[in-house]
C-alpha positions in Angstrom: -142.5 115.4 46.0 -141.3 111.8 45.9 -142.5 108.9 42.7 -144.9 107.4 44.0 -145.3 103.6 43.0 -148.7 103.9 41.1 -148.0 104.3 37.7 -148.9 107.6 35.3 -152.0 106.7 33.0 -152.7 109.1 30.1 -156.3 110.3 30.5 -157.0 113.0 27.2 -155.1 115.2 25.2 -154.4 118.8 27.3 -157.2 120.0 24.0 -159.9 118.2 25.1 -160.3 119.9 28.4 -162.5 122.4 28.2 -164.3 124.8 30.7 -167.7 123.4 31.8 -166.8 119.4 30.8 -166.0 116.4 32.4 -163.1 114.1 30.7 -164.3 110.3 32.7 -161.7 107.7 32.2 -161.2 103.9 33.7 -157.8 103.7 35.4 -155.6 101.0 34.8 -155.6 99.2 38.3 -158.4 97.5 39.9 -159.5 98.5 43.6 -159.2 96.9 46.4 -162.0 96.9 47.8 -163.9 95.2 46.6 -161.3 92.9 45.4 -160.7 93.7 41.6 -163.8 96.2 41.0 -162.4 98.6 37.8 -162.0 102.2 38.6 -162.9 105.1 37.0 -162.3 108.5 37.8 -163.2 112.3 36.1 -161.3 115.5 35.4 -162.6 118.4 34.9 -161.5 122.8 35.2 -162.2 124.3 38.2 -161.9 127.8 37.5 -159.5 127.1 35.0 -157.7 124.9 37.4 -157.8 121.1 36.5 -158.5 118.7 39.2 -158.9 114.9 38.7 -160.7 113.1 41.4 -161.7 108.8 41.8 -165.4 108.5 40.8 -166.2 106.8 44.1 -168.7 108.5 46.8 -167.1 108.4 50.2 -170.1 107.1 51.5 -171.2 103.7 49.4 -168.2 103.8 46.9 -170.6 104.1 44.1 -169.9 106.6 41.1 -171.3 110.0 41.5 -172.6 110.8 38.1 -176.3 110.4 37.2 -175.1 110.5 33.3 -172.3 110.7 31.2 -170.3 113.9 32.0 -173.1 115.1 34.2 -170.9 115.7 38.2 -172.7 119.0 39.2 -175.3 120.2 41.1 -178.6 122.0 40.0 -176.8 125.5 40.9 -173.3 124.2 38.9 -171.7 124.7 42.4 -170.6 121.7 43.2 -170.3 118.2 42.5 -173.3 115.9 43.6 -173.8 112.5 43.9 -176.9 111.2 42.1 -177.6 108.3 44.9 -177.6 110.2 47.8 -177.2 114.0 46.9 -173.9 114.6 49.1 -172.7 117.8 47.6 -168.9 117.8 47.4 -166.4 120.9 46.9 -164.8 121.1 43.2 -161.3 122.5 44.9 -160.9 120.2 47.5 -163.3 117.0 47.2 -164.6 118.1 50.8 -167.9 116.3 51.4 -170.1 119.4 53.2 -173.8 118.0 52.6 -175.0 114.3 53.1 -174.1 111.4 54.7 -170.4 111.4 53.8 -170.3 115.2 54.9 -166.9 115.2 56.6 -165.3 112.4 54.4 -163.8 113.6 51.1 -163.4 112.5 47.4 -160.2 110.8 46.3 -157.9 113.2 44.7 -155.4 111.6 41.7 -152.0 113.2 40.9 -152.3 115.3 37.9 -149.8 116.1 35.3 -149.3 117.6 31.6 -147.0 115.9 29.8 -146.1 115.7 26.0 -149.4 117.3 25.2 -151.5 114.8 27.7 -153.0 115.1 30.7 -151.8 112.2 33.1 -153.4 110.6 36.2 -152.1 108.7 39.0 -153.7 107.0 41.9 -152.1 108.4 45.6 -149.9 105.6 46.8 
């Protein structure tokens, strides 16, 4: 896999991710759309497996969460946003319920390093 461009951003020490949390953090650049809006973005274990997505629906670009640290549906199966209910995959971001249902969450590099986890936004 190639550098990408977008710089790595520390997000939490590898510690503070635990099973059954979310870790949300504001990334350091600004979107684009709209023009200079701040970003945020969560990580979390699936499974034991971390996986670090933009908090942005697909559908509106609002954040999914209802609450601090709260991503998951009723049934803990899968991450929900609170606006419209679209029910996303933990493994893959796929959208399979709502009105993004086909569209997907925005997945960020991932990395440990010197006892951090790291993000990066996809080029």
């Amino acid at each position: 896999m190639s550098e990408g461009t977008n710089p790595w951003q520390p997000v939490c020490s590898t510690a503070d991710l635990q099973p059954g949390q979310f870790i949300e953090f504001r990334l350091t650049v600004k979107a684009r759309e709209p023009e200079g809006m701040p970003l945020t973005g969560f990580l979390f274990l699936d499974d034991g497996e971390p996986r670090a997505y933009l908090n942005q629906c697909p559908h509106l670009g609002i954040e999914l969460n209802w609450m601090p640290g709260r991503f998951m549906d009723s049934d803990n199966l899968f991450l929900q946003c609170s606006t419209h209910g679209a029910l996303f995959k933990t493994g893959t971001g796929e959208c399979i319920a709502g009105p993004c249902q086909g569209d997907a969450l925005t997945a960020l590099e991932l990395r440990k390093q010197d006892g951090q986890w790291q993000i990066r936004l996809p080029d």
